[in-house]
N, C-alpha and C positions, 0 to 999 in steps of 0.2 A: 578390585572394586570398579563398577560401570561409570562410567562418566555421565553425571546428571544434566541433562540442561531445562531449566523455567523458560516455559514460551509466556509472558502476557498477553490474556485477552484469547485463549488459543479457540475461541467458537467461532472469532472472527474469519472468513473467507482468506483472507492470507498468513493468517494465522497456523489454519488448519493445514496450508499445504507447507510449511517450512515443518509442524511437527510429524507432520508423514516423512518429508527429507531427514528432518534427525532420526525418528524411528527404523527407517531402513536404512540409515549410514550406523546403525547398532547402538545408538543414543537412547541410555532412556529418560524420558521426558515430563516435565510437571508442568501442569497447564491453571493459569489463573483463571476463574470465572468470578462472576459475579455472586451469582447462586449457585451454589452444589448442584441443584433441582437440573441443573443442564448436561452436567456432567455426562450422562449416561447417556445420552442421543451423541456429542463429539467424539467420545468411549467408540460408540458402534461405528459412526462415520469413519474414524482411521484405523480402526479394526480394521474395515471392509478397504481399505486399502493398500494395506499393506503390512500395519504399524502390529506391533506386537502389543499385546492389552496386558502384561506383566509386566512390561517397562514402562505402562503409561499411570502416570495418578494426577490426583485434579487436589487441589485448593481456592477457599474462595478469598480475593485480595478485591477492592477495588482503588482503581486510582485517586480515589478525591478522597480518599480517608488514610491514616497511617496502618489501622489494623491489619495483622496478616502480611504485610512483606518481610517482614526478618523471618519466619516463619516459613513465607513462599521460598525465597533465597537460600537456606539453608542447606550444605551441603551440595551446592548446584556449582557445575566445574564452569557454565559458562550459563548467559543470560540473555536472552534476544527478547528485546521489550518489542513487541508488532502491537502492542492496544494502544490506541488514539480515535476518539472521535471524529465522525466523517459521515455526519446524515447526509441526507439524500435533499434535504430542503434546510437551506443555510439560517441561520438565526440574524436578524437585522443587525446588533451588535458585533461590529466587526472582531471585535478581542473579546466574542462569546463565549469560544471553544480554548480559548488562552487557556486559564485556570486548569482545567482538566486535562489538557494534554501538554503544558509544559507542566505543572505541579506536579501531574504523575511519574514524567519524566527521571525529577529531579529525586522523587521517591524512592525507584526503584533504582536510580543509579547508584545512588546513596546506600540503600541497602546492600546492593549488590558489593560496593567496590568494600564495604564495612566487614562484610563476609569471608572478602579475600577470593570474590571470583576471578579468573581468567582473563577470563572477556566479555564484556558488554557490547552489546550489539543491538542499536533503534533503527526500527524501522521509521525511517522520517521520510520522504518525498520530492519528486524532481520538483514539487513547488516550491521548497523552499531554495531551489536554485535559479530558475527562470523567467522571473516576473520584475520589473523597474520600470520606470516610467521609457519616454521613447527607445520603445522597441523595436528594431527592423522589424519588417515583412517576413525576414526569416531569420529567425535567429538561431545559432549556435550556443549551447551552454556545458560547462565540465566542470568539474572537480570542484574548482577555485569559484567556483561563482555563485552567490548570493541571489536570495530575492532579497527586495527594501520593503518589509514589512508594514512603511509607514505611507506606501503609496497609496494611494486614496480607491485605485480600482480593483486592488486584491479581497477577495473573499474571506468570509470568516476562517476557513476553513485553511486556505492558502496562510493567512496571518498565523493561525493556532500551529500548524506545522513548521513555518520559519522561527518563531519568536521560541518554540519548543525545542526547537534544533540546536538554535544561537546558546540559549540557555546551559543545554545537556554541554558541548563544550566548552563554555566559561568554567562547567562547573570540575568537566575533568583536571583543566587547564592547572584549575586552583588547588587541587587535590594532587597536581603531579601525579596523573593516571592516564594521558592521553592514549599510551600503548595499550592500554586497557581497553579503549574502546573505539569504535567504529559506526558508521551508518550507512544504512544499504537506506538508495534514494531511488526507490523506482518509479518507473511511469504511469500509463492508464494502465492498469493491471487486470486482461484476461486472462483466457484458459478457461481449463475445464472448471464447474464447482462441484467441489467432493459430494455436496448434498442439495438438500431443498433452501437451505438456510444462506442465500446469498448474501454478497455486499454489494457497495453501493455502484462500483465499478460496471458491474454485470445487469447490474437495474436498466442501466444506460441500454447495454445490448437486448434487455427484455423488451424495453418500451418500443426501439428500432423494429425489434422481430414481432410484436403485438400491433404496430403500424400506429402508434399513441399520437404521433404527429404526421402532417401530411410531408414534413417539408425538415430538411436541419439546417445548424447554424452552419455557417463557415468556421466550422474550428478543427484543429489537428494535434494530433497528442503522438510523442511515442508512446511506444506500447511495448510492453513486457506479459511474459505467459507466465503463470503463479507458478508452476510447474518449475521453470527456471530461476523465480526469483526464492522458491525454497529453496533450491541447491544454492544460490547465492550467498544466503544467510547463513548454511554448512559452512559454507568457506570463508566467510568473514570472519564467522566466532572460531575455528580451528588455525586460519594461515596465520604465523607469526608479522609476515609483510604485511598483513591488512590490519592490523593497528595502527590507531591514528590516523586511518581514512576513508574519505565521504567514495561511496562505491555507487555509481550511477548501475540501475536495474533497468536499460533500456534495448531495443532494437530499432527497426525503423522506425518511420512518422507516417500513422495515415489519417486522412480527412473522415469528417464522419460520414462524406459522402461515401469516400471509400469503402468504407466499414460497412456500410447498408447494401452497397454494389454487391462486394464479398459473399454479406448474409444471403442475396438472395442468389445469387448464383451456387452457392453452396447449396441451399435450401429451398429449392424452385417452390414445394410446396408453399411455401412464405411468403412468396416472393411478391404475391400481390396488395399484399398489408405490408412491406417494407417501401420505405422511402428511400428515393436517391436525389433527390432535387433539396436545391440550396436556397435558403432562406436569404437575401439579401441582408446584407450587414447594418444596414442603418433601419430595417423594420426592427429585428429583433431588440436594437436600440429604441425604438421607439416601444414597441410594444414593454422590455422593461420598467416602462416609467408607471404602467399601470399593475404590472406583474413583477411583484420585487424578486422573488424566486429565477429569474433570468437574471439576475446580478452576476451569479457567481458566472457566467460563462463570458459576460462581455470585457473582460482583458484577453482573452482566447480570442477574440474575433478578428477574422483575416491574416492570424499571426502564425507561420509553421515555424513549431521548437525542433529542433534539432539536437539529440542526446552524444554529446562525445562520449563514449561509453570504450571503445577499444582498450583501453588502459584497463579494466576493469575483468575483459578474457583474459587477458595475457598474462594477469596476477593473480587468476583465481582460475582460469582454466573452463569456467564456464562458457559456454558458447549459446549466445540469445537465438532461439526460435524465432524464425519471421516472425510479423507482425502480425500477418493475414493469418496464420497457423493456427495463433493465439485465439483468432477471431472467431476460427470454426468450429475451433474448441467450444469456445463459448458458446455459440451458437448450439453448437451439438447439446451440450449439457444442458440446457435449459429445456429442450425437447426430451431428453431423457428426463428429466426431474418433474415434467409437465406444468412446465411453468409458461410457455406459452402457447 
């Protein structure tokens, strides 16, 4: 019998490239939507890349309701939840995105461990590791490290992924399941997109490559290529060692100056609608006050994270794609998809 795995969320942009890595590691895989009605566009998407469309089938679950996970779950050797909200413009209500992405969380783990799966596997985020109040200049973060949800300058967004994180472990804890599950925490997430239908990661590299601003913040992210962080999620829900641990999906750290430098020396044609000049740090502070949408980036400002991540090859064998890689990727793909 083939071993099943349920991706959640699978139209999502990271979604799409972890069910293409299970499909070509001979996985066949059940994909949660929303509506059926989508079904058939993410169908052709990992067709066209690779995935075999006889091992693939779709169901609709959504996280803010119980219906359809025992259901989604069913018969699935292992489980990688990747759905959590992550718009592109934050909600004022800092514990806006709470409900939906820890409730979901708690949803599907529940079902899953009820079912008798394997391994559970969330995609959660280096934000729920890198964020407290006095931060150096540059900070270093790994495994064992926490953001504090309760700080006053993290994002809706950053809070809905810590508070979802913390949650999904209490909940294993209590269940005596911890070997059961896992969480790949990656970075700013490039690479190529499989289709037209981006995420919000890649929005970022459209507006750079579209020239939407003249100027960017001082901020810096590592960065992971989707391409790597689906073979990463393979090896989470498969390695018996990766139980019971937070897996950083990171490689280097670049600026976003960086990152526009890259685009446009990759992409000379671009190059005179990309920015490389840096916004000073206390404008864009100023300017927040009148544009609440700059919130989420000013705990980023002036501050390089640093992903300890070596621990993470060494037990899963994956090796991170530079950073800059990722970036041409992206770039590349948006020009194929004619998105900018």
């Amino acid at each position: 019998m083939i071993d099943r795995v349920l991706v959640t969320g699978i139209s999502g942009f990271i979604a799409k490239h972890v069910a293409v890595s299970l499909l070509r590691a001979g996985f066949a895989v059940r994909g949660t939507v929303r509506v059926l009605t989508t079904a058939d566009k993410v169908r052709a998407t990992l067709v066209k890349h690779g995935g075999d469309a006889a091992k693939l089938e779709f169901t609709a679950a959504d996280l803010t309701a119980d219906a359809g996970w025992a259901e989604a779950v069913a018969d699935c050797r292992y489980i990688a939840h990747v759905a959590s909200p992550f718009p592109m413009s934050q909600p004022r209500d800092r514990e806006g995105l709470v409900p939906a992405a820890r409730d979901g969380a708690l949803r599907v783990i529940g079902a899953a461990l009820k079912a008798g799966a394997e391994r559970v596997v969330m995609t959660s985020s280096m934000v729920a590791m890198a964020y407290r109040a006095n931060r150096p200049a540059t900070i270093t973060f790994g495994e064992q490290d926490w953001t504090d949800p309760d700080w006053p300058m993290l994002s809706a967004y950053a809070v809905s992924k810590t508070r979802a994180e913390l949650s999904a472990w209490d909940y294993v804890r209590q269940a005596g399941a911890e070997a059961r599950f896992a969480t790949v925490n990656p970075g700013f997430v490039l690479g190529p997109a499989l289709d037209s239908d981006i995420g919000t990661s890649l929005r970022v590299i459209q507006m750079i490559m579209k020239g939407t601003y003249p100027a960017l913040p001082p901020t810096s992210f590592p960065i992971i290529d989707a391409r790597d962080l689906g073979q990463l999620h393979v090896a989470a829900l498969t390695l018996p060692a990766a139980g019971g641990r937070r897996l950083i999906g990171a490689a280097d750290t670049l600026s976003l100056q960086q990152i526009g430098r890259e685009l446009a020396k990759a992409f000379p044609a671009y190059a005179h609608k990309i920015p490389t000049h840096r916004v000073p740090a206390g404008l864009v502070r100023l300017a927040a006050l009148f544009n609440p949408g700059l919130n989420a980036i000013l705990p980023d400002l002036g501050t390089v994270p640093l992903a300890d991540s070596r621990y993470v090859s060494e037990l899963t064998g994956v090796i991170f794609r530079p950073a800059a890689e990722a970036v041409r990727a992206a770039g590349a793909s948006l020009i194929e998809h004619k998105l900018v």
